[in-house]
C-alpha positions as a LaTeX table, in Angstrom:
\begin{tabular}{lrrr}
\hline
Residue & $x$ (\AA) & $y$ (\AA) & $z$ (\AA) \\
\hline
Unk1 & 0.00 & 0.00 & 0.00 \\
Unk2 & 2.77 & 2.62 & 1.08 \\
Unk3 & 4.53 & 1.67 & $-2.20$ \\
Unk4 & 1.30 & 2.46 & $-4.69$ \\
Unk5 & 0.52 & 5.65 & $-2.73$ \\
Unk6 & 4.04 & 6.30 & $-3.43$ \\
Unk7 & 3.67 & 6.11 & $-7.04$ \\
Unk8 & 0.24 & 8.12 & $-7.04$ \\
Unk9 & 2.32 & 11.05 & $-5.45$ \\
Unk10 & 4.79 & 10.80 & $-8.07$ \\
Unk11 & 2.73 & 10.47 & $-10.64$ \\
Unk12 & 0.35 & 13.65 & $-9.24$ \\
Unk13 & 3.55 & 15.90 & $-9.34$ \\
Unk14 & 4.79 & 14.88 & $-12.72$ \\
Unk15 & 0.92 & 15.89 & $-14.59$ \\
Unk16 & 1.32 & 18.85 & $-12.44$ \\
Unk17 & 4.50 & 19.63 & $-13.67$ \\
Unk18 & 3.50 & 18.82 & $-17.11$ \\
Unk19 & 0.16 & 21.10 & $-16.90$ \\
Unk20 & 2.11 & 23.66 & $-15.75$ \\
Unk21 & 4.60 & 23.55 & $-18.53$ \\
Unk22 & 1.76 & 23.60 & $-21.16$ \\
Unk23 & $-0.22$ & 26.36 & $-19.11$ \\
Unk24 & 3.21 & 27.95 & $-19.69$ \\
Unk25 & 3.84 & 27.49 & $-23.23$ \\
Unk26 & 0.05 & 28.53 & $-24.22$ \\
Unk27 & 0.34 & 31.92 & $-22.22$ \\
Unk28 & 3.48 & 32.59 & $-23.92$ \\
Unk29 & 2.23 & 32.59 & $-27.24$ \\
Unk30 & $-0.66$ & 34.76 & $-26.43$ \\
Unk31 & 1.30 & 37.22 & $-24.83$ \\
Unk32 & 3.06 & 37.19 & $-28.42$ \\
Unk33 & $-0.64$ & 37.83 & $-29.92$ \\
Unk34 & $-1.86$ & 34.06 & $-30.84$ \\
Unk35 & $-5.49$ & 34.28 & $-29.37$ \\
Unk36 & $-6.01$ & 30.97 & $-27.20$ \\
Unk37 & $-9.00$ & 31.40 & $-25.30$ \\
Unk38 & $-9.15$ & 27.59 & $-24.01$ \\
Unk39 & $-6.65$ & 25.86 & $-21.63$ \\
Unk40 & $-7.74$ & 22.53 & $-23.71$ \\
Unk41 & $-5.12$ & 23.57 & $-26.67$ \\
Unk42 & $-1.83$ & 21.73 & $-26.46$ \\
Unk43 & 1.12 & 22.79 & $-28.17$ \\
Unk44 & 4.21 & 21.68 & $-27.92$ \\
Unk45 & 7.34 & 23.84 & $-27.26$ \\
Unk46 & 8.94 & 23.51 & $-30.46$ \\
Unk47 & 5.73 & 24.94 & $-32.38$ \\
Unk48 & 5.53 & 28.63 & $-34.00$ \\
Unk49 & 2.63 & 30.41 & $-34.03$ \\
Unk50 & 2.73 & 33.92 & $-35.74$ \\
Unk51 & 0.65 & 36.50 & $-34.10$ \\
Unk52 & $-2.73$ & 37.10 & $-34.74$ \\
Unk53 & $-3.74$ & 33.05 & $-35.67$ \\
Unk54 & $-6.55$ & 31.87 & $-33.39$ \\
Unk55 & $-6.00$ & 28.60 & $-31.81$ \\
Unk56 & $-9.34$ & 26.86 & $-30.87$ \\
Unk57 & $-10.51$ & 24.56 & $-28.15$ \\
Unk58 & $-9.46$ & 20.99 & $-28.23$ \\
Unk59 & $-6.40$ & 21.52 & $-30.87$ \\
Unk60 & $-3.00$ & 19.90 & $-30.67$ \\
Unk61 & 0.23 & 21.67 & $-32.37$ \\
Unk62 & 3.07 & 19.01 & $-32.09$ \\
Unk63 & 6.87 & 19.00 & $-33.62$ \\
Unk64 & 8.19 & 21.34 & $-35.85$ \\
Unk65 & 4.56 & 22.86 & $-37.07$ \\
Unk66 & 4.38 & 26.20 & $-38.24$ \\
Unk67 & 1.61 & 28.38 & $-38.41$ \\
Unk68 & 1.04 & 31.54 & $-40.32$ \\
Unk69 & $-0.74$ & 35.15 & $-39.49$ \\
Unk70 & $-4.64$ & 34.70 & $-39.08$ \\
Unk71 & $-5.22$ & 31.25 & $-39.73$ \\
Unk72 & $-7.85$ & 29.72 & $-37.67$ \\
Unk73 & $-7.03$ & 26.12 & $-36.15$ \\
Unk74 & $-9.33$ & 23.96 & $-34.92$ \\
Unk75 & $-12.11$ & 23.01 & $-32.87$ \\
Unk76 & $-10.19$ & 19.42 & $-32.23$ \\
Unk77 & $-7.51$ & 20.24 & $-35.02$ \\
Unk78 & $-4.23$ & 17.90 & $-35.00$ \\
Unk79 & $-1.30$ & 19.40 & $-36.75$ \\
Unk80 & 2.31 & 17.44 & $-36.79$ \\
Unk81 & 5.79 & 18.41 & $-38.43$ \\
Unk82 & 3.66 & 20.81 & $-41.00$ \\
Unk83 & 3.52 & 24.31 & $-42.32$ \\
Unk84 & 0.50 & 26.08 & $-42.41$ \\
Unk85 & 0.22 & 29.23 & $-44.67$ \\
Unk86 & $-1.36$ & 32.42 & $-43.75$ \\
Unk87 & $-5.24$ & 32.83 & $-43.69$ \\
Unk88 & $-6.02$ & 29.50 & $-43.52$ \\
Unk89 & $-8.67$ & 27.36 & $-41.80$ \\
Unk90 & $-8.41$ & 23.90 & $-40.50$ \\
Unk91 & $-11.43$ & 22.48 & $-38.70$ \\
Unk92 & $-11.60$ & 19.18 & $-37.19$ \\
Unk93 & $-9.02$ & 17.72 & $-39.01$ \\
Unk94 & $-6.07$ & 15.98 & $-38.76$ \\
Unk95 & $-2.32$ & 17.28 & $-40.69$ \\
Unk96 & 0.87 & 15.07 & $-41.22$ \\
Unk97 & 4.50 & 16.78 & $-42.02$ \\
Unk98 & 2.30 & 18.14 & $-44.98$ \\
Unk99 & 2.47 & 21.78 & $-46.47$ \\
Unk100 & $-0.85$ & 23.97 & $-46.27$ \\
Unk101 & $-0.65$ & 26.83 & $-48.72$ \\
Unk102 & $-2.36$ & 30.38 & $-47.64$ \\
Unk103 & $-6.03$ & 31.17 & $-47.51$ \\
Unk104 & $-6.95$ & 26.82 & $-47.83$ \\
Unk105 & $-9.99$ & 25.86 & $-45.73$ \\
Unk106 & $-9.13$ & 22.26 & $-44.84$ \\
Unk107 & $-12.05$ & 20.27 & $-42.84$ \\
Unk108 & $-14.40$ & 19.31 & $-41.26$ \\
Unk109 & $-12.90$ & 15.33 & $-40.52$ \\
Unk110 & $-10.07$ & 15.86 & $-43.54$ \\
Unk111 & $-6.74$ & 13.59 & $-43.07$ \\
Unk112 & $-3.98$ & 15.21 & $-44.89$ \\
Unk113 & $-0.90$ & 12.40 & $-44.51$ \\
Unk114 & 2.43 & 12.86 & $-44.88$ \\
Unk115 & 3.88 & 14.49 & $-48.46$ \\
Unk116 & 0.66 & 16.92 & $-48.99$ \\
Unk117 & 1.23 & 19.91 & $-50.40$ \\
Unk118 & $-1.37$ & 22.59 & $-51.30$ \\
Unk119 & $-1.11$ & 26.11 & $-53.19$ \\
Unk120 & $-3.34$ & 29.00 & $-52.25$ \\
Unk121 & $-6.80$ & 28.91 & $-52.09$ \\
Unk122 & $-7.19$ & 24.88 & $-51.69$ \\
Unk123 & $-10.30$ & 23.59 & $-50.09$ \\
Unk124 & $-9.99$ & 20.09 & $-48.76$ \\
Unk125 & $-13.36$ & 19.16 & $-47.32$ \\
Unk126 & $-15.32$ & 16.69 & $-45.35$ \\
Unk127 & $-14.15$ & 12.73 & $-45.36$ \\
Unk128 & $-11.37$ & 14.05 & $-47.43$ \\
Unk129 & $-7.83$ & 11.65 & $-47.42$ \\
Unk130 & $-4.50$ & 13.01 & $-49.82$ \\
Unk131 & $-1.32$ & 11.24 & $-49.44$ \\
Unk132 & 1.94 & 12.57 & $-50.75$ \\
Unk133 & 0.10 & 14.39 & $-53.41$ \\
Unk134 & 0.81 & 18.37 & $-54.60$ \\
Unk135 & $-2.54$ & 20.71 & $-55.31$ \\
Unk136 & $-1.96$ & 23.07 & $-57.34$ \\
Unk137 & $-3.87$ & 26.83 & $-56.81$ \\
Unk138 & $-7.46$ & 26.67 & $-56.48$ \\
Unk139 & $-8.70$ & 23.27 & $-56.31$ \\
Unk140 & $-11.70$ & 22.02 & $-55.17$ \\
Unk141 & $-11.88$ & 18.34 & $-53.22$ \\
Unk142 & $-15.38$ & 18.70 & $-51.42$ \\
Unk143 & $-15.70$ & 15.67 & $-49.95$ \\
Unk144 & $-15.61$ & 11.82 & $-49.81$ \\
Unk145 & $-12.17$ & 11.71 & $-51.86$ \\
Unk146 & $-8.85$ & 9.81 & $-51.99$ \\
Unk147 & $-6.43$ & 11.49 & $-53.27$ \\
Unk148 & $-2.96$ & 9.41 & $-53.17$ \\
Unk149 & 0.25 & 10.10 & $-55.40$ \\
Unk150 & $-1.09$ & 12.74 & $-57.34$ \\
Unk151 & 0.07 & 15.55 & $-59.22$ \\
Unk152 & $-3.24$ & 18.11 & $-59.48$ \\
Unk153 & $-3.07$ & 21.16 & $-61.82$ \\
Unk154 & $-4.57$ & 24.29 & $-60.82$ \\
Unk155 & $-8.76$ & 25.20 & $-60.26$ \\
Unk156 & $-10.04$ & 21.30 & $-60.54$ \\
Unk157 & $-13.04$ & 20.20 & $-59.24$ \\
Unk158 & $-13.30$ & 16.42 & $-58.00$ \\
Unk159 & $-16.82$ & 14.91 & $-57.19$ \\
Unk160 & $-17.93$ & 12.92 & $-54.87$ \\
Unk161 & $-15.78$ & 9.68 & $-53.77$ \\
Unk162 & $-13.31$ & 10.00 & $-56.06$ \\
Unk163 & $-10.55$ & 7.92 & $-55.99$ \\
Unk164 & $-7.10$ & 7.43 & $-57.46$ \\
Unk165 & $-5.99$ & 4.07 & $-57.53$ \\
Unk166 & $-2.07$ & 4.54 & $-56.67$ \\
Unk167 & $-1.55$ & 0.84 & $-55.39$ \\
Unk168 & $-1.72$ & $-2.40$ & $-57.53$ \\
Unk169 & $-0.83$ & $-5.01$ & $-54.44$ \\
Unk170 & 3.10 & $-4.40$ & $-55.62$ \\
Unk171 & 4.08 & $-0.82$ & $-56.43$ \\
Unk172 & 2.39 & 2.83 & $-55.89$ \\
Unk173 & 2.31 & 4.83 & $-59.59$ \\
Unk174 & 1.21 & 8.80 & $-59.43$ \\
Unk175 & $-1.76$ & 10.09 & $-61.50$ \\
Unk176 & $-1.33$ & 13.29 & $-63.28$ \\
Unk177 & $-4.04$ & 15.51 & $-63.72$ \\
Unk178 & $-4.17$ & 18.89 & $-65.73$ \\
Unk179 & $-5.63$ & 22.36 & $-65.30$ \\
Unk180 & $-8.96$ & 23.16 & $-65.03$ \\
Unk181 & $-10.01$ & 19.39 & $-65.01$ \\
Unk182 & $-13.33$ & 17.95 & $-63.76$ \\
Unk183 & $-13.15$ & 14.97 & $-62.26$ \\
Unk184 & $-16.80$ & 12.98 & $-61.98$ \\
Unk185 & $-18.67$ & 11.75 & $-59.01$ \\
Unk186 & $-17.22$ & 8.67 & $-58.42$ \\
Unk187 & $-14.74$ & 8.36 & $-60.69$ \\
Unk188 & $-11.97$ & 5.65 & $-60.56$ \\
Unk189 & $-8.66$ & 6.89 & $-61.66$ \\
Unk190 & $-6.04$ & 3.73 & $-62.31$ \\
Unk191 & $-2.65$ & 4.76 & $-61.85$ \\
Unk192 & $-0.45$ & 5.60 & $-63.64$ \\
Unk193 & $-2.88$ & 7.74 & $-65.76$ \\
Unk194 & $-2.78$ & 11.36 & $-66.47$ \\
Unk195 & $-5.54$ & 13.64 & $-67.63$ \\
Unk196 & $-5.35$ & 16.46 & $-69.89$ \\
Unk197 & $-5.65$ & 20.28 & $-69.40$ \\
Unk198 & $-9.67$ & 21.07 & $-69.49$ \\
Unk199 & $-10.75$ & 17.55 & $-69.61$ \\
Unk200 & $-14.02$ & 16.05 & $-67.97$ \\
Unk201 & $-14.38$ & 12.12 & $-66.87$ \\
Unk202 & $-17.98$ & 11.13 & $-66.68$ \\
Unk203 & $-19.38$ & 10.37 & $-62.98$ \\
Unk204 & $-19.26$ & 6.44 & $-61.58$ \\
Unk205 & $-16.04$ & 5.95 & $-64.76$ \\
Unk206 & $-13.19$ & 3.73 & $-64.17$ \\
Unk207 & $-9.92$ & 5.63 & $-66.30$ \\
Unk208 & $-7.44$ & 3.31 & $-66.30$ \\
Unk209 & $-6.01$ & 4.94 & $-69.75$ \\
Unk210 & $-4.82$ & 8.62 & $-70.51$ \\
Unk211 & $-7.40$ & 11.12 & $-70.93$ \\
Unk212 & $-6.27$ & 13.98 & $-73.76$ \\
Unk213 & $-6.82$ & 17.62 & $-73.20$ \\
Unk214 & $-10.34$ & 19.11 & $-73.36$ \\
Unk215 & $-12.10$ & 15.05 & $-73.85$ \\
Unk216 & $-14.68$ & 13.34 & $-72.07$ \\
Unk217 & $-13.71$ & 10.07 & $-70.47$ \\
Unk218 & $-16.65$ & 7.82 & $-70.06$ \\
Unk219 & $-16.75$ & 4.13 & $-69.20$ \\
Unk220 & $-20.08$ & 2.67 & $-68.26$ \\
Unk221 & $-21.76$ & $-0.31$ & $-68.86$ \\
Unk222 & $-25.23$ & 0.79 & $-71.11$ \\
Unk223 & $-28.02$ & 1.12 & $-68.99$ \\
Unk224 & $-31.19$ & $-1.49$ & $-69.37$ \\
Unk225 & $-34.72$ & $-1.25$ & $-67.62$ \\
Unk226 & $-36.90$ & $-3.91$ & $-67.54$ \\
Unk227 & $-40.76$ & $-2.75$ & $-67.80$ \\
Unk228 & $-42.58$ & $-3.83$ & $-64.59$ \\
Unk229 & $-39.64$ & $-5.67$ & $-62.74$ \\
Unk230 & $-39.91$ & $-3.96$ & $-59.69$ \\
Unk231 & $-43.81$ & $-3.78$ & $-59.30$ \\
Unk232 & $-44.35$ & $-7.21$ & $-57.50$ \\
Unk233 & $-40.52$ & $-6.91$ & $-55.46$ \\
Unk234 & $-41.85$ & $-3.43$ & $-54.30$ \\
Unk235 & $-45.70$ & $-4.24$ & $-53.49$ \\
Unk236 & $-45.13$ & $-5.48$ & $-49.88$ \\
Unk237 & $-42.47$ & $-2.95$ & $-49.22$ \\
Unk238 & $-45.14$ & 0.13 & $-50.29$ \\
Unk239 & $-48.05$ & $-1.71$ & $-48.28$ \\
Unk240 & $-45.66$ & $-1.83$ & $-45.01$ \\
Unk241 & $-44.86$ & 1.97 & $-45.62$ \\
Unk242 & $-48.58$ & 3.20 & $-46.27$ \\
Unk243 & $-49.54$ & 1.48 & $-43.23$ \\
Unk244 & $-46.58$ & 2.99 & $-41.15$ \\
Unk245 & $-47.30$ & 6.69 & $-42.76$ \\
Unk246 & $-51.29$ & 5.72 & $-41.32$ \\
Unk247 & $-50.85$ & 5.09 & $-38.23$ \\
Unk248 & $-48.42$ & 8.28 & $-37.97$ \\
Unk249 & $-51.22$ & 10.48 & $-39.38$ \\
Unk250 & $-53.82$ & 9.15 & $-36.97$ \\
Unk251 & $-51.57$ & 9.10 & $-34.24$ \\
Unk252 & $-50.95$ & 12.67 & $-34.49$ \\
Unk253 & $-54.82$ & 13.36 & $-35.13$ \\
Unk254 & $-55.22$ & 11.53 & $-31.81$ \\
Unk255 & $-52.77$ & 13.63 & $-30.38$ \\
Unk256 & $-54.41$ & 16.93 & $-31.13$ \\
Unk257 & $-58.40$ & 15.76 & $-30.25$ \\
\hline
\end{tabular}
């Protein structure tokens, strides 16, 4: 017993010790001008922060990260060994020994992994994943992407759960795409493939060969309906939901006699 309450104590003084080191650390950088107004941010010593970023609640600056004049970081931001460029936003997201460029809004939920770099005016959005990948100015990932060993010209748009395909079970290839591209909802891109300044590739297409400049890439197979498939596979499945949307209605009536 004496030897565990032993421990406790030491263990008490060292997260005191430790708390008071970050409590430290936080009030020196907003004595510098970094607005923290949270004692939940954690940043480690080796961080710069230039004056005027706001830090928000629930963030963690680690290693050698740097960040730049007015950006806004966080709620529940992680940020490792990476350079963040002035004006930028990163929400909820997590950033590994990656390169922000200025005025990017990165987040909500977005991992950027190692090898990420971005020019100005990147968004990176929700459910967004890059990997040692370079963004050129003005590009536009919204959400639900992977974007892997990629080279992206400048002012592309990519739709919904795209994907580049940079691993074949052996090696990792890059995919090249061009400026001013637009890159389908679900679109498939097989590495190595490049695609060509001002080129489109039609939503739900697998490219596995180069696109040229200003074409349309399409694969699909051709759609088919079958006449009156669905009316007997559907019949029970619309009775069960009339009867549900009912009982709602006269449960509310019921509700306001």
């Amino acid at each position: 017993m004496k030897d565990n309450t032993q421990a406790l104590c030491a263990a008490r003084a060292a997260l005191e010790a430790a708390e008071q080191a970050r409590m430290e650390i936080l009030l020196r950088h907003i004595a510098n001008g970094v607005l923290i107004d949270s004692t939940t941010v954690v940043i480690e010593d080796t961080v710069q922060i230039a004056p005027g970023a706001r830090i928000l609640p629930g963030t963690i600056l680690r290693g050698s990260t740097v960040i730049g004049p007015g950006c806004v970081i966080g709620p529940n931001s992680l940020i490792e060994d990476s350079q963040v460029g002035e004006g930028t936003t990163v929400n909820a997201s997590q950033v590994y020994s990656s390169c922000i460029g200025p005025h990017n809004a990165i987040g909500p939920f977005t991992h950027v992994r190692a090898g990420t770099a971005t020019d100005y005016g990147v968004h990176l959005g929700a459910y967004v994943e890059t990997k040692n990948s370079h963004f050129a100015r003005g590009n536009t990932v919204s959400h639900l992407t992977y974007i892997g060993d990629s080279d992206v010209g400048k002012y592309c748009n990519f739709g919904c759960g795209t994907v580049t395909c940079n691993y074949d079970g052996q090696s990792k290839y890059r995919t090249t795409i061009g400026d001013y591209c637009f890159i389908g909802c679900n679109t498939n891109l097989v590495a190595p493939v490049s695609v060509g300044d001002g080129a489109y590739t039609a939503a739900g297409s697998t490219v596995t060969q180069d696109v040229p400049a200003g074409a349309l890439a399409i694969e699909r197979g051709r759609q088919a309906n079958v006449e009156g498939w669905a009316v007997p596979k559907m019949e029970a499945y619309i009775q069960k939901k009339q009867r549900l949307e009912a009982q709602q209605l006269a449960d509310k009536q019921a509700r306001q006699d």
